[in-house]
C-alpha positions as CSV (number, residue, x, y, z in Angstrom):
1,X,11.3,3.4,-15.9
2,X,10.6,-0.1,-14.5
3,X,8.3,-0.7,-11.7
4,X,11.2,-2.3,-9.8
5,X,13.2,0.7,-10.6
6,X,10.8,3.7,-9.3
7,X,10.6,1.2,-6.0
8,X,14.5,1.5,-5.9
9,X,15.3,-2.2,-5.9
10,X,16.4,-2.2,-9.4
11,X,19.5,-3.8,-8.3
12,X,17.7,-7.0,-6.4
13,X,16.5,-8.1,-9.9
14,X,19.3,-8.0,-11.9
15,X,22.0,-10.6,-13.1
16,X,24.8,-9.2,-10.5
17,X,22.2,-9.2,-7.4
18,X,24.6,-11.9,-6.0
19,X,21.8,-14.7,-5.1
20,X,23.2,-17.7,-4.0
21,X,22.8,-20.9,-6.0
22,X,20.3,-22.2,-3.7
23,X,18.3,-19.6,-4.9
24,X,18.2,-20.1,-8.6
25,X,14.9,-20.7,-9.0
26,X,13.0,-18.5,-6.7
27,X,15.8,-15.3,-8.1
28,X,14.2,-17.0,-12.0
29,X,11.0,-16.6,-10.4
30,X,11.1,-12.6,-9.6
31,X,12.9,-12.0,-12.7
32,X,10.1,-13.9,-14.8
33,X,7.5,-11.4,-12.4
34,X,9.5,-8.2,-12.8
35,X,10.0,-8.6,-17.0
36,X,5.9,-9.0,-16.6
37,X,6.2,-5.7,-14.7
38,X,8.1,-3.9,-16.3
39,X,6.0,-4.2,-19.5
40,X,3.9,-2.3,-18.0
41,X,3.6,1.9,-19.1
42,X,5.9,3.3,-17.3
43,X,3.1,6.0,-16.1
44,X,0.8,2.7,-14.8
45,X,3.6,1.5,-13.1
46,X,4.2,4.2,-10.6
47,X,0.8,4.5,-10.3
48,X,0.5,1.3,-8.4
49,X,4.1,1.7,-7.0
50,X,2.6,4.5,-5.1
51,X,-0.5,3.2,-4.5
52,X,1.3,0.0,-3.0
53,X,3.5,2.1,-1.0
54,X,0.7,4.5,0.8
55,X,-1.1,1.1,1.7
56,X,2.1,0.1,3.4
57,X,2.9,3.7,5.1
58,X,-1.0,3.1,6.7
59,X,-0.4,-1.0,7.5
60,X,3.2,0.1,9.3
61,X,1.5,2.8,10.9
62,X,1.5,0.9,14.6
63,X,4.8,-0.2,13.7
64,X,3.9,-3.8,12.4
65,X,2.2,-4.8,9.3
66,X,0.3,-7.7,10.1
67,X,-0.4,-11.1,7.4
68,X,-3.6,-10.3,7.5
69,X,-3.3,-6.3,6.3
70,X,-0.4,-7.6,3.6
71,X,-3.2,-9.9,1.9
72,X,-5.3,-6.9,2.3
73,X,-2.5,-5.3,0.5
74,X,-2.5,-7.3,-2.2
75,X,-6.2,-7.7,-2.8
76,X,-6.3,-4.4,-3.2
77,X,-2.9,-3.9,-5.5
78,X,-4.3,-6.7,-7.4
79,X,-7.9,-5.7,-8.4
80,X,-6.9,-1.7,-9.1
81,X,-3.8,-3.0,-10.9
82,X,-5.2,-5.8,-12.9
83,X,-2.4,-7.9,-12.3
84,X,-1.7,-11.5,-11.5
85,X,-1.4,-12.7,-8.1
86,X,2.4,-13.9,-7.7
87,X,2.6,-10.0,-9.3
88,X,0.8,-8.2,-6.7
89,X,2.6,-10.1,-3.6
90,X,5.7,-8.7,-5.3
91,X,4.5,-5.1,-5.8
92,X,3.5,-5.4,-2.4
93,X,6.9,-7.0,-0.8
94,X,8.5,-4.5,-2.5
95,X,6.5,-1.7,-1.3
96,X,6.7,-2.3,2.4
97,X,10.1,-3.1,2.3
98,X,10.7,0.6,0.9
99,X,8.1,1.5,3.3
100,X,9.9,0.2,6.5
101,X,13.5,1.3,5.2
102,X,12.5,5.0,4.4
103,X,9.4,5.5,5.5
104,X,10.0,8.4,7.3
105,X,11.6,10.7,4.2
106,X,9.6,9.2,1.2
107,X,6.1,9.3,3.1
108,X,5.3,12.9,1.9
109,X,6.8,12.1,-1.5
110,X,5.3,9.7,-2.7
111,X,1.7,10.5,-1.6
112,X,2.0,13.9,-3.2
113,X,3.3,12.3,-6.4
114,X,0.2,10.2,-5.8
115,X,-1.7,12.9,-5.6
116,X,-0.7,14.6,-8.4
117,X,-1.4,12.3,-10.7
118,X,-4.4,10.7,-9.6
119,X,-8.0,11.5,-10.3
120,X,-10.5,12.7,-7.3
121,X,-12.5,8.8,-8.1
122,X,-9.0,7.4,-8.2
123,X,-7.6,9.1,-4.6
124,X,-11.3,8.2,-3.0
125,X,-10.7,4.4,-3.9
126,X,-7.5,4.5,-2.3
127,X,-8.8,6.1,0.5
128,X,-11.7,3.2,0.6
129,X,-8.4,1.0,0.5
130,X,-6.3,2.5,2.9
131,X,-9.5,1.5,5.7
132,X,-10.0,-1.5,4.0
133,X,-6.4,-2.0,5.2
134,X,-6.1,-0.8,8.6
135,X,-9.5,-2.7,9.1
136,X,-8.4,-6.5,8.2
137,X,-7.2,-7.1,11.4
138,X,-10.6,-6.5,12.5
139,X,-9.5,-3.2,14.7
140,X,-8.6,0.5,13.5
141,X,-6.1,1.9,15.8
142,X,-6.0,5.4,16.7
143,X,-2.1,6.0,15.3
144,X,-3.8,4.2,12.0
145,X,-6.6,6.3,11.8
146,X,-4.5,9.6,12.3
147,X,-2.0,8.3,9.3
148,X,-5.0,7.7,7.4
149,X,-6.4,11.5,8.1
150,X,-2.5,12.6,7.3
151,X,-2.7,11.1,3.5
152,X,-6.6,12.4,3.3
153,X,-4.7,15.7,3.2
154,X,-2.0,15.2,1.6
155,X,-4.3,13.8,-1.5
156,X,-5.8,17.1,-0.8
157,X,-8.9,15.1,0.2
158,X,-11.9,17.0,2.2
159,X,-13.1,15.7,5.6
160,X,-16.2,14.8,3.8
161,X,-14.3,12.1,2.2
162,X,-12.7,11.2,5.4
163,X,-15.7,10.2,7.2
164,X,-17.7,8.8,4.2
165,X,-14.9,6.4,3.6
166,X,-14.7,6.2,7.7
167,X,-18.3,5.0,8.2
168,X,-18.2,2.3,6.1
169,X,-15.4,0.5,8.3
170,X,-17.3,2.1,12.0
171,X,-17.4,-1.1,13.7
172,X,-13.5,-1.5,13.4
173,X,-12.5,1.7,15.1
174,X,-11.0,1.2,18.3
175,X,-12.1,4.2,20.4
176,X,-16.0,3.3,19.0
177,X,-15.2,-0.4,20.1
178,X,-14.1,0.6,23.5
179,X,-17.4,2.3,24.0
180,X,-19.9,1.2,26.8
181,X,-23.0,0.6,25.3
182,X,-25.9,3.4,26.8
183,X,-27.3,2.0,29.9
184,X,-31.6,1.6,29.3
């Protein structure tokens, strides 16, 4: 199964996808970057099509994913996934695009799937990602920091790993930001 396929776009890729002739060469283009994908295992490539997607559910979280969180995104997509650049934006496109259209019934799904099949080193780095995340912005918001404490348990993640992840991102979190310092 293609990376494109387990995202459910298969359709956008292919021959019949019904770009217009002005788009020739950027349709070329994603074809080019999802042959390259989909020589991937297909075992590695929902792996990162999950991983993508649960960095999206956290970036949509306050109901806008920001420039700044999607190169998060993609950093992040990039380095676990070893792949190019132009590959990662795409994984990433792709996964908040599936994020923001059915968000709300795959959420659960695919971070159990996750979940199932990652290791307890492999669900922390995610974890480490997802505040990465919710952090480039310079500001973790409460809704993002509840979704993030959602998918902690749904990786079947202790609150140990929660707040060891969580202090390394401290001077990002809103309600510690809002804070008056202690009078002398």
């Amino acid at each position: 199964m293609s990376l494109w396929k387990t995202l459910g776009l298969d359709r956008l890729a292919g021959p019949g996808s019904g770009a217009a002739s002005g788009d020739r060469a950027a349709t070329e283009t994603v074809r080019r970057i999802v042959a390259e994908l989909n020589r991937l295992e297909p075992e590695r490539a929902r792996f990162i099509a999950a991983f993508a997607y649960i960095l999206s559910r956290v970036a949509h979280a306050d109901l806008e994913i920001s420039d700044v969180e999607t190169l998060a995104m993609e950093r992040a997509v990039r380095d676990l996934g070893g792949l190019r650049e132009e590959e990662a934006v795409l994984v990433v496109q792709m996964a908040k695009t599936q994020a923001l259209l059915f968000g709300s019934t795959e959420n659960f799904l695919v971070t159990r799937e996750f979940a199932r099949v990652a290791t307890p080193e492999q669900k922390r780095n995610l974890l480490e990602c997802l505040f990465a995340v919710s952090a480039a912005d310079e500001t973790i918001t409460g809704v993002e920091e509840a979704e993030i404490r959602r998918i902690v348990s749904e990786l079947d993640l202790g609150h140990g790993d929660f707040i060891a992840a969580r202090s390394r991102f401290l001077q990002y979190v809103a309600v510690l930001k809002e804070r008056e310092p202690p009078a002398s």
